[in-house]
N, C-alpha and C positions, 0 to 999 in steps of 0.2 A: 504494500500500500504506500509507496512511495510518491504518488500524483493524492493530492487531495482529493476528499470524495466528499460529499452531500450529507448530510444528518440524515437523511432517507435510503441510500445508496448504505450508510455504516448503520443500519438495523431501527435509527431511531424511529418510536412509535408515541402518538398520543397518551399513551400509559406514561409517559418519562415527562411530557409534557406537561404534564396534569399535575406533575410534583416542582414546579416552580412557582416560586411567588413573582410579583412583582418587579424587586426589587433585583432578585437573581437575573431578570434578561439584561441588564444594562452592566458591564466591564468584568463580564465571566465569561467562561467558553465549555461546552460540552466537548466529553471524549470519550471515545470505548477503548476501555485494555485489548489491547491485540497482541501482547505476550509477555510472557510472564517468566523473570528470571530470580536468581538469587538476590541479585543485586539492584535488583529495581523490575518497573514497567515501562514497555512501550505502547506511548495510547496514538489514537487513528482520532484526528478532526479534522475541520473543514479548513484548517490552515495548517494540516500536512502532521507531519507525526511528534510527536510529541515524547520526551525520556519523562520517567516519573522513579526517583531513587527510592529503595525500601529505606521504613523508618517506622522507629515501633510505637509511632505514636498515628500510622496508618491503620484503618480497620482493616478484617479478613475482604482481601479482595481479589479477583481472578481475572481470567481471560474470558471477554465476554459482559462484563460489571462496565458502567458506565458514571461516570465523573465530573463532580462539579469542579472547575478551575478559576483560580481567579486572573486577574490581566497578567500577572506574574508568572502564570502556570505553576502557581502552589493550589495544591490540594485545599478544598474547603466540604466537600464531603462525597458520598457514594449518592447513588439513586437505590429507589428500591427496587427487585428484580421482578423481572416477568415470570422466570423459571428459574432451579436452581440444581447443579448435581452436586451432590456432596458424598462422604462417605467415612468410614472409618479410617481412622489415618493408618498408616502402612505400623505393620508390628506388634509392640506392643504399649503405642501411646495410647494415651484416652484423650481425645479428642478427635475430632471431626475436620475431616481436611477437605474444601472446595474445588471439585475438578472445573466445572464451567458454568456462566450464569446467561440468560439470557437466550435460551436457547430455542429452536421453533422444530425443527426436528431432528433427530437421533438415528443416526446410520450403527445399529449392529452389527457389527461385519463378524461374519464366520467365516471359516472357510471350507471346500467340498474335499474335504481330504478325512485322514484317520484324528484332524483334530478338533471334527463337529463334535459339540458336546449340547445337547438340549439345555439340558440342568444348565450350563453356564449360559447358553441364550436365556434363559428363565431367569436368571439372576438379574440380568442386563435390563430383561422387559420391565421387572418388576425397579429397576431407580429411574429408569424412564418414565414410568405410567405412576410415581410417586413425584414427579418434576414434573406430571403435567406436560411432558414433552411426546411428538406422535412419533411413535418409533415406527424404524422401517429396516427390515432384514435383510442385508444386504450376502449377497454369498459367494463371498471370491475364489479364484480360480477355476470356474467354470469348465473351462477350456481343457481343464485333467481331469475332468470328469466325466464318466460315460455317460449318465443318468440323472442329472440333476435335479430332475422330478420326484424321486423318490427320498430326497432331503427335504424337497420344499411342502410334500404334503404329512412329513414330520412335523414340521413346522405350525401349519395347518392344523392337525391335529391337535395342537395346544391352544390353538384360536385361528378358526379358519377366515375371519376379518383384518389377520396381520396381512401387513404387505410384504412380501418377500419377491428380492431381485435377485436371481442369480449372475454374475458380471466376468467378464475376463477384464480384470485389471490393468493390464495393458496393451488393452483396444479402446479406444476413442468412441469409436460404434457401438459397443459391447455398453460401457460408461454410460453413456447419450441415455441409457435408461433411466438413470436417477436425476436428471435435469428437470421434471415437474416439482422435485421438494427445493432445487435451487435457484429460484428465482431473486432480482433485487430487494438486497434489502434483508434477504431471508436468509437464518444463523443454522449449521448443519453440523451438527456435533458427531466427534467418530468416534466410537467407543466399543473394546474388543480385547481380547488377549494378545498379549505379545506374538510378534510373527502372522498373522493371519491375512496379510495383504494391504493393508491400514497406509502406510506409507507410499505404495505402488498404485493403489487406489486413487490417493491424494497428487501425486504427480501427474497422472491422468486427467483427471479434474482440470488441474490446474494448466497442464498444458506445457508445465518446463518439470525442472530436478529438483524443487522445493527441499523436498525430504530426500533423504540419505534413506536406502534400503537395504539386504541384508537376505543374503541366502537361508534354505529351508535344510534343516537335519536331514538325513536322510530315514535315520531311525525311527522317530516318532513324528516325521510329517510337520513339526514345530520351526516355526521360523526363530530368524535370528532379531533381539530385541534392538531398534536403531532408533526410535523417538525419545531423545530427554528432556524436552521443553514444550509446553504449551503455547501456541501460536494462532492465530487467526489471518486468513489468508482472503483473498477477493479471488473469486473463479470467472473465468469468460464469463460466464452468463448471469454474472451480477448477485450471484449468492455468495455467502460469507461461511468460508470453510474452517470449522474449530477441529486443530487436531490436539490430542492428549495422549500422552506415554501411553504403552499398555498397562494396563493397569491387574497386574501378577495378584494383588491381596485385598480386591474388590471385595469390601465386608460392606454389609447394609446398617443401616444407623437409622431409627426412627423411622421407618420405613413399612409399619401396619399396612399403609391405605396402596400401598403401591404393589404389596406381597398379593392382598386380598385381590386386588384389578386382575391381576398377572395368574391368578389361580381362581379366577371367578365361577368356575365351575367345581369345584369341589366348597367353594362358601356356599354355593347355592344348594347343593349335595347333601352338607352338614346340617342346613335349616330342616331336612326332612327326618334327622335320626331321632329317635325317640330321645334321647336323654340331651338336654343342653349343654352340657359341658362334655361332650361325649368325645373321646381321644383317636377316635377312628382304630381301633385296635381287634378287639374282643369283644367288646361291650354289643347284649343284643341288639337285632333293630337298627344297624350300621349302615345309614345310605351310600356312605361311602364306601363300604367294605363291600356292600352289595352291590354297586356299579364296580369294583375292581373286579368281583368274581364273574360278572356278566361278560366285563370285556369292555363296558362302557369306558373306564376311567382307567389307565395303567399305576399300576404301581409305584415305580420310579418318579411319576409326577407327585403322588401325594408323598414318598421320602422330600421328595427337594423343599417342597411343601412345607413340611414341618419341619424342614432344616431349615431353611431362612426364615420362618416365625421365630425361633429359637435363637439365631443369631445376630437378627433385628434386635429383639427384647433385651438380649444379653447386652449386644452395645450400647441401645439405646440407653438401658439402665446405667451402666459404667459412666455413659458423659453426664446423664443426670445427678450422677452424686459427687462426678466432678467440679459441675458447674456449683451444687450445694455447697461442698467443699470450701469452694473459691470464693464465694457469698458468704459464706461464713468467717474467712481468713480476714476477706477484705474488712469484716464488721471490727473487728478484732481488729487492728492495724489503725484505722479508726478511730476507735476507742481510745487506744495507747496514747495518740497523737492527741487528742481533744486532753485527756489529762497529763499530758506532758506542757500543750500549749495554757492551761490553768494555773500548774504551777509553776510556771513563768511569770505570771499575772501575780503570784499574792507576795 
């Protein structure tokens, strides 16, 4: 993005408009984060691109979050977001780390080889359909596949209203598919495990060598991991391309309402078991148990199922006692200081 672009052309929408006062139109400037490093941001406005240095008196803000600036180009604060993906931070911290904000739809890229995995599509649909973002399945490497139908009505089977595109990566024509979600103006999040085409995808798209990409194991059909930075890029056709590392330890974090969307047929399953709190297990009267044995509902779906309710809750709980934690320390700190600055006083 090195030619200035239009506040319409970089995403802006009457949602961002509506949180201005008066006062803010006259010697401030709008900008969207278009990449995001250690040591700062670079933002995208209408008078060309902008450095934005990290400093820890910035809020949490990503690739994608949009910025009030004042004539100086200092920082006066964030907008609030359309969309947002977040997640459990990598490891073992407790907190919540923001992959992209702002986002209008979500390319799931798999790919048609030995390293299609449902469960991990599932996992994906489920922080999409919790960010309110319309996900879209995209399935690379086509091209080494004999059958590609018979993944995509996998796919299907879990919600046959998903869109799913199968692509050859590096064909132009093959790509040309996914050009109705990238329109002007319109934010396209990639989101995938390491290796599955992500990068050769995005070269495509764009039309030159953006990303750096990375051979495939032979072994396990696993590509090589080559994204370490978060960027936002402008494609031909006027869509705004977000790419994000692979993301290896995709954990879910508060993420109820996105598990339920992404498994809507087994909540709706469970309203018909006799007992309300029923664990889908043993318990008589199992509508769920009853569509696994019919053949309605597979197995493997309801595992993944109660693994990511479980692993939501679990994180979700860890940042909330966190955050109590921190409310608590900060009251205490507080305090100290109020009766330190008193007996200064007497």
């Amino acid at each position: 993005m090195t030619t200035p672009l239009t506040l319409s052309q970089l995403g802006w929408r009457p949602f961002f408009q509506q949180q201005l006062t008066l006062e803010e139109y006259e010697g401030t400037l709008f900008a969207r984060i278009k990449e995001h490093h250690r040591s700062g941001f670079k933002l995208a406005s209408e008078l060309g691109d902008i450095t934005l240095n990290a400093s820890p008196s910035l809020p949490q803000i990503t690739v994608g979050d949009w910025v009030l600036l004042d004539s100086d180009h200092h920082f006066i604060r964030s907008f609030d977001r359309l969309s947002e993906f977040s997640r459990k931070a990598a490891g073992s911290k407790v907190e919540s780390q923001l992959i992209a904000t702002n986002v209008d739809t979500a390319f799931i890229v798999s790919s048609l080889n030995h390293d299609f995995n449902l469960s991990r599509i599932e996992r994906f649909l489920a922080l999409a359909n919790d960010a309110g973002v319309e996900p879209v399945i995209v399935l690379t490497k086509a091209d080494q596949c004999s059958d590609p139908s018979e993944f995509i009505q996998q796919i299907h089977a879990i919600d046959s209203m998903l869109m799913v595109e199968p692509v050859n990566a590096l064909d132009s024509v093959s790509v040309s598919a996914l050009e109705p979600w990238c329109g002007t103006g319109k934010t396209i999040a990639f989101i995938g495990s390491s290796g599955v085409g992500k990068s050769t995808l995005i070269n495509t798209l764009l039309g030159d060598d953006t990303q750096q990409t990375g051979g495939i194991r032979a072994d396990d059909s696993k590509g090589k991991h080559t994204t370490t930075g978060r960027s936002l890029h402008v494609m031909p056709t006027g869509g705004l391309l977000l790419d994000t590392p692979g993301m290896r330890e995709l954990q879910l974090t508060a993420c109820a309402e996105g598990v339920a969307e992404t498994f809507s047929d087994i909540t709706e399953l469970a309203k018909q078991c006799k007992f309300g709190d029923c664990q889908h297990q043993s318990e008589p009267k199992c509508a769920v148990q009853a569509a696994i044995t019919s053949g309605e509902l597979e197995e493997r779906r309801l595992t993944n199922y109660q693994k990511l309710l479980r692993e939501q809750a679990r994180n979700g709980a860890s940042l909330a006692e966190r955050r109590a934690n921190d409310k608590a320390l900060h009251k205490y700190y507080k305090s100290v200081i109020n009766e330190n600055n008193s007996l200064k006083m007497k």
